[in-house]
C-alpha positions in Angstrom: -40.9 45.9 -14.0 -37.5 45.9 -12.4 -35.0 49.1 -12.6 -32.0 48.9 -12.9 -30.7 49.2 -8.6 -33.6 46.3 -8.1 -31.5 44.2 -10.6 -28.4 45.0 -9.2 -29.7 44.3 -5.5 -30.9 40.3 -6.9 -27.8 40.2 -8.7 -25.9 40.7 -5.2 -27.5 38.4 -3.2 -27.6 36.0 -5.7 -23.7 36.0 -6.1 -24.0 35.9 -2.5 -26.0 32.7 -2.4 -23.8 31.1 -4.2 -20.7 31.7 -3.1 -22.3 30.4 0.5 -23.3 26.9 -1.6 -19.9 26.8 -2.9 -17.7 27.1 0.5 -20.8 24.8 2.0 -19.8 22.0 -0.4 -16.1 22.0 -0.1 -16.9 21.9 3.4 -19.0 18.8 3.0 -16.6 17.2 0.8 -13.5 17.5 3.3 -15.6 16.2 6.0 -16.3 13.2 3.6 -12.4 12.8 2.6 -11.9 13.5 6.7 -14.0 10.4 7.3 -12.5 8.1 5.4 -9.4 8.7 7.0 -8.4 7.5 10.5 -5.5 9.1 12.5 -2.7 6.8 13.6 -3.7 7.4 17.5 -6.8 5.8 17.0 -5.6 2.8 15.2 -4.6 -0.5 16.8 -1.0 -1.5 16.0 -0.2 -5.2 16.3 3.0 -6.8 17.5 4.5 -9.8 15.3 2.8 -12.8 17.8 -0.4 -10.9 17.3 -0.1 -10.5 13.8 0.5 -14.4 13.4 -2.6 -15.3 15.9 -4.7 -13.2 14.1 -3.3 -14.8 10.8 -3.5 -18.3 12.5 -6.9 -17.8 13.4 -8.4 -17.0 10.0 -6.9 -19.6 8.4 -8.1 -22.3 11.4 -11.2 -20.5 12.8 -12.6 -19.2 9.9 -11.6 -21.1 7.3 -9.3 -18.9 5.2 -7.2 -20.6 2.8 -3.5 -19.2 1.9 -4.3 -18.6 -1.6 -7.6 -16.8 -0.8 -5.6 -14.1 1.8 -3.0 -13.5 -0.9 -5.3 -12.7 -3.4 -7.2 -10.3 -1.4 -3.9 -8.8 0.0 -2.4 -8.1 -3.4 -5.7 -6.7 -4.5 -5.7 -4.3 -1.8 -2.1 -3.1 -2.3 -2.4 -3.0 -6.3 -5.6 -0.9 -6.0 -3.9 1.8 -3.0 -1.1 2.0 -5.8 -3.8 3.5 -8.2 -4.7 5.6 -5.9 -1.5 7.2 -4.2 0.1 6.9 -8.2 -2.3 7.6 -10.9 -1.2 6.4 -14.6 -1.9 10.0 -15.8 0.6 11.3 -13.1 3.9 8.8 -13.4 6.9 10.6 -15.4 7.2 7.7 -17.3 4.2 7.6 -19.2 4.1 4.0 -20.1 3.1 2.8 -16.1 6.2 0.7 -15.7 6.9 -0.1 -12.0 9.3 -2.8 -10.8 7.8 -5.4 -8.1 10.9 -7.1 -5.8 9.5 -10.1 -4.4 10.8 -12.1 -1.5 10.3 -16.2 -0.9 7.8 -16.0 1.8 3.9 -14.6 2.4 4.8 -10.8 1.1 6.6 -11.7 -2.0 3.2 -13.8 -3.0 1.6 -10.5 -2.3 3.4 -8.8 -4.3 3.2 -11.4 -7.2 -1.0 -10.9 -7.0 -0.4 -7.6 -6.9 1.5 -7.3 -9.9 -1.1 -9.1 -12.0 -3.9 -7.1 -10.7 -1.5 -3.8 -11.3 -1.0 -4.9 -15.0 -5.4 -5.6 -15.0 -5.2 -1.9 -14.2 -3.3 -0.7 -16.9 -0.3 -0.1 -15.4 3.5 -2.1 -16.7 5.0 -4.0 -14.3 7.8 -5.8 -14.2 8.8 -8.6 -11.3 12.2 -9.5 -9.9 11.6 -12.6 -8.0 15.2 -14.2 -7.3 14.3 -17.4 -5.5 13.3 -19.8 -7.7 9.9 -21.3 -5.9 9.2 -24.7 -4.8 5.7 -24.6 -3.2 3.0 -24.9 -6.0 1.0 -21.8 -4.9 4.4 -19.4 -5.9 4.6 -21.5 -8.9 0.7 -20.8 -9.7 1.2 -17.4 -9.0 4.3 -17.0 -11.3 2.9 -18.8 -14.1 -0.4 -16.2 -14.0 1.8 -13.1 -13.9 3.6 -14.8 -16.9 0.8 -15.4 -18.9 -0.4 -12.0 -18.6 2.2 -10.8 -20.3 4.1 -9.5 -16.9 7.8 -9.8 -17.4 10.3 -11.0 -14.9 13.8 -9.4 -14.6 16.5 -11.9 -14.3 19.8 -9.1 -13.1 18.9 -6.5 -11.0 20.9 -3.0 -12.3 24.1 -2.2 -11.1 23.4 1.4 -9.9 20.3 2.4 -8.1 20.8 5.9 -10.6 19.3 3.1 -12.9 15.8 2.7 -11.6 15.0 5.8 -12.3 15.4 5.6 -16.5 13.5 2.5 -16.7 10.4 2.8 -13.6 8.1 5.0 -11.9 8.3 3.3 -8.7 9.0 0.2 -6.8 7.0 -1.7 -4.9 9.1 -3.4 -1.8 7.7 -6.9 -1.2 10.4 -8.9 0.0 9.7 -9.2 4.0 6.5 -9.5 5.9 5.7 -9.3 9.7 7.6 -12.6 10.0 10.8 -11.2 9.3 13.7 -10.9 11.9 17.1 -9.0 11.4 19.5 -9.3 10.0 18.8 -9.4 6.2 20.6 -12.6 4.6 23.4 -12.0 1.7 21.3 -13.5 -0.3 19.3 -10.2 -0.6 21.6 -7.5 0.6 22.6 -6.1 -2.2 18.9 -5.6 -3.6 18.0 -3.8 -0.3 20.7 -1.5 -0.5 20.0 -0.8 -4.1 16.5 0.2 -3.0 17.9 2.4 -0.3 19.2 4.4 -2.7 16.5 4.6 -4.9 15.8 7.8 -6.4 12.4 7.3 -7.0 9.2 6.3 -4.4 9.6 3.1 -2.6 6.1 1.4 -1.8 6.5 -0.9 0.7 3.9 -3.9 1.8 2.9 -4.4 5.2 5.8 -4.0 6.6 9.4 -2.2 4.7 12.4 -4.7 4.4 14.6 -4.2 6.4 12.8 -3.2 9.5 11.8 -5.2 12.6 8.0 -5.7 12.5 8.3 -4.1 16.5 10.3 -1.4 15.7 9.9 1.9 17.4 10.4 5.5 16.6 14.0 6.3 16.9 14.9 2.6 16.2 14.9 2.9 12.3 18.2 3.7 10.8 16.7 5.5 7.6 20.7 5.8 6.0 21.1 2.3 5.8 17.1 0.9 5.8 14.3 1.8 3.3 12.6 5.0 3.8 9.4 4.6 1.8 7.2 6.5 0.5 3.7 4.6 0.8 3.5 1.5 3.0 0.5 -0.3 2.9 -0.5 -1.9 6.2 -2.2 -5.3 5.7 -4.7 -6.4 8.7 -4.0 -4.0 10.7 -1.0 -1.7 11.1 2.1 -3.2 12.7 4.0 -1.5 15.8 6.6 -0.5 12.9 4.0 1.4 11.5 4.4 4.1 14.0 8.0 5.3 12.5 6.6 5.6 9.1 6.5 9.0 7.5 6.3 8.5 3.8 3.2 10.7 2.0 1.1 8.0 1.8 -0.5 5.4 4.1 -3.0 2.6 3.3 -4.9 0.4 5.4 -5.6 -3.0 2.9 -6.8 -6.8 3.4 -10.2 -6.2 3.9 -11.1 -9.3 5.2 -11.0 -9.1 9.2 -14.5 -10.9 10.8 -16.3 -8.5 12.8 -15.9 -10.9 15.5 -11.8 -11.7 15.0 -11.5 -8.0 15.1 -13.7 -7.4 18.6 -11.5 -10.1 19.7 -8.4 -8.1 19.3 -9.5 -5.4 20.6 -8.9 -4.1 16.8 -9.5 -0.3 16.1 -9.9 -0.5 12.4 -11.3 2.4 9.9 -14.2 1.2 8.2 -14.0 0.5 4.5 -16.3 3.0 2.1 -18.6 1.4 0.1 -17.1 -1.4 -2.1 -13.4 -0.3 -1.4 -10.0 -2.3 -1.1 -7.9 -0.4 0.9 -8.7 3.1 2.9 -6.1 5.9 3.9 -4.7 6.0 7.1 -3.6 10.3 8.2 0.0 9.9 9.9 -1.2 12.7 12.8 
């Protein structure tokens, strides 16, 4: 038989026990989170040449075709989206996002990662301006279309107005090919997403900037400031002036050997995952 101070005594140490278990899992579980991050020191950053090698490479080397790399990228970028901007988390409760799109490499991205965003639940809706020649934009346009993802013919005339009608939007007009200045042609739309009251995901590389730029070199006033960028590859040398809340490393498709090749310091990719988060430290 117990009395009652040998109860109380089991009672302690049991409290004790598991309050130890408790602080011993949350410990585990933000050295698991810990490692699935990678600190910008310890990450490669590519220049623009490197960046097209690399891209040259898979596509002649390894056999990549354009379509294939798209798709992957856009996958990447729609699935860090879900994870920096959960549905059950947007003000605007119906997911709606708007995806700008530029004529090159980036604005297919972002066409693939609009389909794959509306897949996930989310409401997107494209402004694409150019209308494409090359079949693969055309393919890409026509499956966005046909899954219901509508395409916004006038931009609004105040960037106050993005904020009534989406949650976010995603920046795919430039990629690491881009060179300064921006044409007329899509001024106006980059200015408008300056001033844009709500977060700016930008993919690979945010419009506006040189893919080489360094810290200091980024006007924030007159470029866009985003909130998320999602590096494709491997970070860019702009990447280091980023300091948005959330950075994603996507494009999960670098051979083991293309990489050693490079020299490229790359988190590794948990389990079955798209994209991994980069720490800006």
């Amino acid at each position: 038989m117990f009395n009652n101070s040998m109860m109380k005594h089991r009672l302690f140490f049991l409290k004790a026990i598991l309050t130890l278990l408790k602080t011993g899992i949350r410990a585990l579980t933000i050295i698991a989170i810990q490692s699935r991050c990678l600190t910008m020191a310890a990450i490669s950053f590519l220049t623009q040449t490197e960046a097209q090698q690399i891209d040259n490479e898979l596509f002649t080397e390894y056999g990549f075709s354009v379509d294939q790399l798209m798709e992957l990228a856009g996958l990447s970028c729609a699935t860090a989206i879900s994870k920096a901007y959960p549905l059950d988390q947007l003000p605007i409760n119906n997911g709606s996002l708007l995806v700008c799109c530029g004529p090159g490499n980036n604005g297919g991205d972002g066409l693939v990662c609009a389909r794959h965003l509306k897949l996930f639940g989310y409401n997107p809706t494209v402004y694409y301006p150019r209308t494409p020649t090359k079949q693969l934009y055309k393919n890409l346009v026509l499956q966005c279309a046909k899954m219901d993802v509508p395409f916004l013919r006038d931009l609004p005339s105040e960037s106050g107005q993005f904020g009534a009608s989406y949650n976010l939007i995603v920046d795919a007009l430039f990629g690491f090919g881009f060179k300064p200045p921006v044409s007329t042609e899509f001024r106006g739309l980059l200015d408008l997403m300056c001033q844009a009251t709500v977060p700016v995901v930008s993919i690979d590389v945010p419009s506006g900037w040189h893919v080489e730029a360094n810290v200091g070199e980024v006007d924030f006033g007159k470029s866009i400031n985003p909130d998320c960028l999602i590096s494709l590859t491997a970070p860019k040398l702009c990447a280091r002036t980023f300091r948005g809340r959330f950075h994603f490393l996507g494009g999960r498709f670098v051979p083991n050997a293309l990489a050693a090749k490079y020299r490229l310091q790359l988190p590794a990719y948990p389990g079955t995952e798209q994209c991994v988060r980069l720490l800006n430290t």
